[in-house]
C-alpha positions as CSV (number, residue, x, y, z in Angstrom):
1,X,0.0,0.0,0.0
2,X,2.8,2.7,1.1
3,X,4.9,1.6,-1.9
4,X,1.6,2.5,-4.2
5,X,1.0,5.5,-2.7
6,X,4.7,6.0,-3.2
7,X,4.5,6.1,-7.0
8,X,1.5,8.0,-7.0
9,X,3.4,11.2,-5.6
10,X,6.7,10.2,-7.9
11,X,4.2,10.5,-11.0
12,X,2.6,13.5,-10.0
13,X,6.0,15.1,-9.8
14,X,7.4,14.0,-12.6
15,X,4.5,14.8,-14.7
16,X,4.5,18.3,-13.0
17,X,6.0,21.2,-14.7
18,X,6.6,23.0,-11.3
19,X,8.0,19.9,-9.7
20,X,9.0,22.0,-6.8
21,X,5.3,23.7,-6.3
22,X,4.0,20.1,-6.2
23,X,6.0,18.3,-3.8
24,X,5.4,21.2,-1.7
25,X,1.5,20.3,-2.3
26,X,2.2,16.9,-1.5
27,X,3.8,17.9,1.8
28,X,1.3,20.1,2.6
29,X,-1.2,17.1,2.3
30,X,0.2,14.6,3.9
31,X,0.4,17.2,7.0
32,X,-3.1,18.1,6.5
33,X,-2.6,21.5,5.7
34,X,-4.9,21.7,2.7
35,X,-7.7,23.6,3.2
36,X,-9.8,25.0,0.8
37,X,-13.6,26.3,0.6
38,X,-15.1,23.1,-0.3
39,X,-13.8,21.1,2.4
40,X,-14.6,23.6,5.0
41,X,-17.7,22.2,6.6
42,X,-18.0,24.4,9.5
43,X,-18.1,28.1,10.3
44,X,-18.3,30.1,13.7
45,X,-19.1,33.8,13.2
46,X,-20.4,35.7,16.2
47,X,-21.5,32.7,17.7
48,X,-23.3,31.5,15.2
49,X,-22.5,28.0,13.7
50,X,-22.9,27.8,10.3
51,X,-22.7,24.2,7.9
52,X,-24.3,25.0,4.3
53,X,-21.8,25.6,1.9
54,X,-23.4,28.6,0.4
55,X,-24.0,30.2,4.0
56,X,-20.2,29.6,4.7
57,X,-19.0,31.0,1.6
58,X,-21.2,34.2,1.8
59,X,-19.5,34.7,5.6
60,X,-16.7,34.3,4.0
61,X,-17.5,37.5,1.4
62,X,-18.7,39.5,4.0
63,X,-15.3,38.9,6.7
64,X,-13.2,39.8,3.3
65,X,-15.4,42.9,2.5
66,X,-14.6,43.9,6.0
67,X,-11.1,43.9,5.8
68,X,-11.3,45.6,2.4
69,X,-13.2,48.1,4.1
70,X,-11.1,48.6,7.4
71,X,-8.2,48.6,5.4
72,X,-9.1,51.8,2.8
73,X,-10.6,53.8,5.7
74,X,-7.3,53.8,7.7
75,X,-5.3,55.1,4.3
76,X,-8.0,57.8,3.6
77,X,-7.0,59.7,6.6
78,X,-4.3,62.7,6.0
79,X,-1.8,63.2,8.2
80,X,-2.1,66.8,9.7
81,X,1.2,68.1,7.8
82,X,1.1,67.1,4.0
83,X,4.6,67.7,3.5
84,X,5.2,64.4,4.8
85,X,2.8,62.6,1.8
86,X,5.0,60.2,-0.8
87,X,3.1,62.5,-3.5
88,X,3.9,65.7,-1.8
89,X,7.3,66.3,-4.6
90,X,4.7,65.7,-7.6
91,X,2.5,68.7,-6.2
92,X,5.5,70.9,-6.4
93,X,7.1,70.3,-9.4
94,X,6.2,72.0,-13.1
95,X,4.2,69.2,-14.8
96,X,4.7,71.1,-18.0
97,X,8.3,70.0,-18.4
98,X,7.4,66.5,-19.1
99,X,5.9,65.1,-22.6
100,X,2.4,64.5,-22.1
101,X,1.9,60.4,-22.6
102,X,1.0,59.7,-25.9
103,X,-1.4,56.0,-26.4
104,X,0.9,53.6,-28.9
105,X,-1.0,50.7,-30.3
106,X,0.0,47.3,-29.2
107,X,1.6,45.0,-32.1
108,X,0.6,41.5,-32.3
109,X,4.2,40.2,-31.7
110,X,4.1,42.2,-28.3
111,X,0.9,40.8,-27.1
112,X,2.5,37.5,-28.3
113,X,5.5,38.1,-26.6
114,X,3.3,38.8,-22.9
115,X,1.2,35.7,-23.3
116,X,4.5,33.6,-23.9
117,X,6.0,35.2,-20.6
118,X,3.0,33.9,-18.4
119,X,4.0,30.7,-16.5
120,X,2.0,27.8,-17.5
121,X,-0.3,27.5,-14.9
122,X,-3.5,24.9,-14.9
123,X,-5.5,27.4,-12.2
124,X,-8.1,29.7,-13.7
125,X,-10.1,32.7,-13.1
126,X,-14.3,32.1,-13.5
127,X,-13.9,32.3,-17.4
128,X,-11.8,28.6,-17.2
129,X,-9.5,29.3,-19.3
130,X,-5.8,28.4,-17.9
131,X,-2.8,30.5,-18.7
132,X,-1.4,27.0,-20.0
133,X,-4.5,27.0,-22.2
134,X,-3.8,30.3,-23.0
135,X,-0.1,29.7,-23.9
136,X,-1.2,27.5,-26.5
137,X,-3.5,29.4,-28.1
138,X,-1.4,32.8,-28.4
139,X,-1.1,32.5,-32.6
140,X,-4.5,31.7,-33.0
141,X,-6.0,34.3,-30.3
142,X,-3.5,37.1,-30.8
143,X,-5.0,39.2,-33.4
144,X,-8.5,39.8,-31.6
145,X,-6.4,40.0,-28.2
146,X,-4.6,42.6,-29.5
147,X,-7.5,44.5,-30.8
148,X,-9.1,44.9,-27.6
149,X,-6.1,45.5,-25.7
150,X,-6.0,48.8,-28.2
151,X,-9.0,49.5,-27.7
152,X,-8.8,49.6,-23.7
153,X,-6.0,51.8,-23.8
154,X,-7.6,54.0,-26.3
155,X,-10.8,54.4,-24.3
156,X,-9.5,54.5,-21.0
157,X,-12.1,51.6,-19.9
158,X,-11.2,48.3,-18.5
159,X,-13.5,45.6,-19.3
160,X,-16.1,45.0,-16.2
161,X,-15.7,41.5,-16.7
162,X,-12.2,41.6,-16.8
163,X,-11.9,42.4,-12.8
164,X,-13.8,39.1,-11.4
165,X,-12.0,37.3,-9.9
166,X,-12.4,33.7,-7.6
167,X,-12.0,34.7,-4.4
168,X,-10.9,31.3,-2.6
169,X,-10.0,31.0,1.3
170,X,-6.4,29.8,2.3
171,X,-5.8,28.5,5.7
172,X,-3.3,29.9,7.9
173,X,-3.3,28.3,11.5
174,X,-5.6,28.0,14.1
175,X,-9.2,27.1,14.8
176,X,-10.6,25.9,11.3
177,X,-13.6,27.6,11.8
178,X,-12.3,30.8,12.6
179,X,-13.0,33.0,9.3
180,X,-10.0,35.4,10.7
181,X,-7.5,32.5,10.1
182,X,-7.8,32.5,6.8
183,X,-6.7,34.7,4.1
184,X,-8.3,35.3,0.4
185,X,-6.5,34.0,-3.1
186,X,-8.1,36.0,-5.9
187,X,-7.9,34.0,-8.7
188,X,-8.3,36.7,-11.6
189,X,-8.8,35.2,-15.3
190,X,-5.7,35.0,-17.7
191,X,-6.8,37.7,-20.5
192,X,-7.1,39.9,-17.8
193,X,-3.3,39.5,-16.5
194,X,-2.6,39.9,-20.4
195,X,-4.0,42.9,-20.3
196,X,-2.6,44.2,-17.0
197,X,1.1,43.7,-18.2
198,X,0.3,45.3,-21.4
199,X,-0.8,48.5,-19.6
200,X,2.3,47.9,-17.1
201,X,4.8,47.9,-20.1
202,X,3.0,50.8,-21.7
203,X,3.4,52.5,-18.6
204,X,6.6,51.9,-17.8
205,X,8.1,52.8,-20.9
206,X,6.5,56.5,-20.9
207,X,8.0,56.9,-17.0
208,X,11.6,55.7,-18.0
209,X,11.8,57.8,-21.7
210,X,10.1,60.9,-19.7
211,X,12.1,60.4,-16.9
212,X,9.4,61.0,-14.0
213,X,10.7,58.6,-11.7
214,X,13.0,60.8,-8.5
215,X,16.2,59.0,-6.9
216,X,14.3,57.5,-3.7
């Protein structure tokens, strides 16, 4: 029996393309440290017990909300002397000096070039399509890809659809049915992380050609 279970792990690994990711997995298994939202049959939230899938997911939404929320309303507050903001130096300086950023249309090849730079990853976002999937499909898909990255950056509108994401609850330590020992993986889809680094680049190459980026 241990001898099969044995070669089960070898040929997971050796069919793995991130070996080192899934023995890792496997460890984490065997110690009993998976846990994941469909496996979590139990939920205590202000002493309430809750065992319906749905009902523990939804508690789930609503503790992540909360930290969402706590979290922006401690940065919205100003400290009482702005000199001491990070943005403070971009308030002061003449913004006329610098070349206003002009939109450049995304080639083919560089959209190409992004999707071929993704890891090959067999975890999706709600839309199920993998990154390894995606990989694949780069000649085929580029051209339309491309046309709608364009078109984002010439509007100025990113694709509602394009920021779901799978929200999925990875245990730390503790009480297992503690919502606050748990911490949220948003699984975002792959066009949209396509997209995302296509901006990025775009981005990147106007602050480095303009220079707008100080010493510190």
């Amino acid at each position: 029996m241990m001898l099969r279970v044995i070669q089960v792990f070898n040929s997971r690994i050796a069919k793995s393309y991130n070996k080192i990711r899934t023995t890792w997995n496997i460890v984490n298994e065997l110690l009993g440290k998976q846990h994941s939202l469909k496996n979590i049959q139990q939920l205590m939230v202000a002493g309430n017990c809750y065992t319906n899938q749905q009902d523990i997911a939804d508690q789930f939404n609503r503790y992540f909300a909360t930290i969402v929320d706590s979290s922006n309303s401690k940065k919205s507050g100003s400290p009482s002397n702005n000199n001491f903001l990070p943005y403070t130096y971009l308030q002061n300086i003449e913004y006329n000096q610098h070349v206003s950023m002009v939109f450049k249309s995304f080639s083919t090849k560089e959209i190409i070039s992004i999707i071929k730079s993704l890891k090959s990853k067999d975890s999706f976002g709600y839309d199920e399509i993998s990154q390894r999937i995606l990989k694949l499909s780069a000649n085929y898909i580029s051209s339309p890809l491309t046309q709608i990255c364009n078109k984002v950056m010439s509007s100025g509108n990113f694709p509602d659809r394009l920021k779901y994401s799978i929200v999925v609850p990875l245990f730390k330590k503790g009480n297992t049915t503690d919502p606050a020992n748990y911490r949220p993986i948003s699984m975002l889809t792959s066009l949209a992380k396509v997209l995302e680094m296509a901006m990025y680049m775009r981005l990147t190459e106007h602050i480095s050609v303009s220079n707008l980026m100080t010493d510190q």
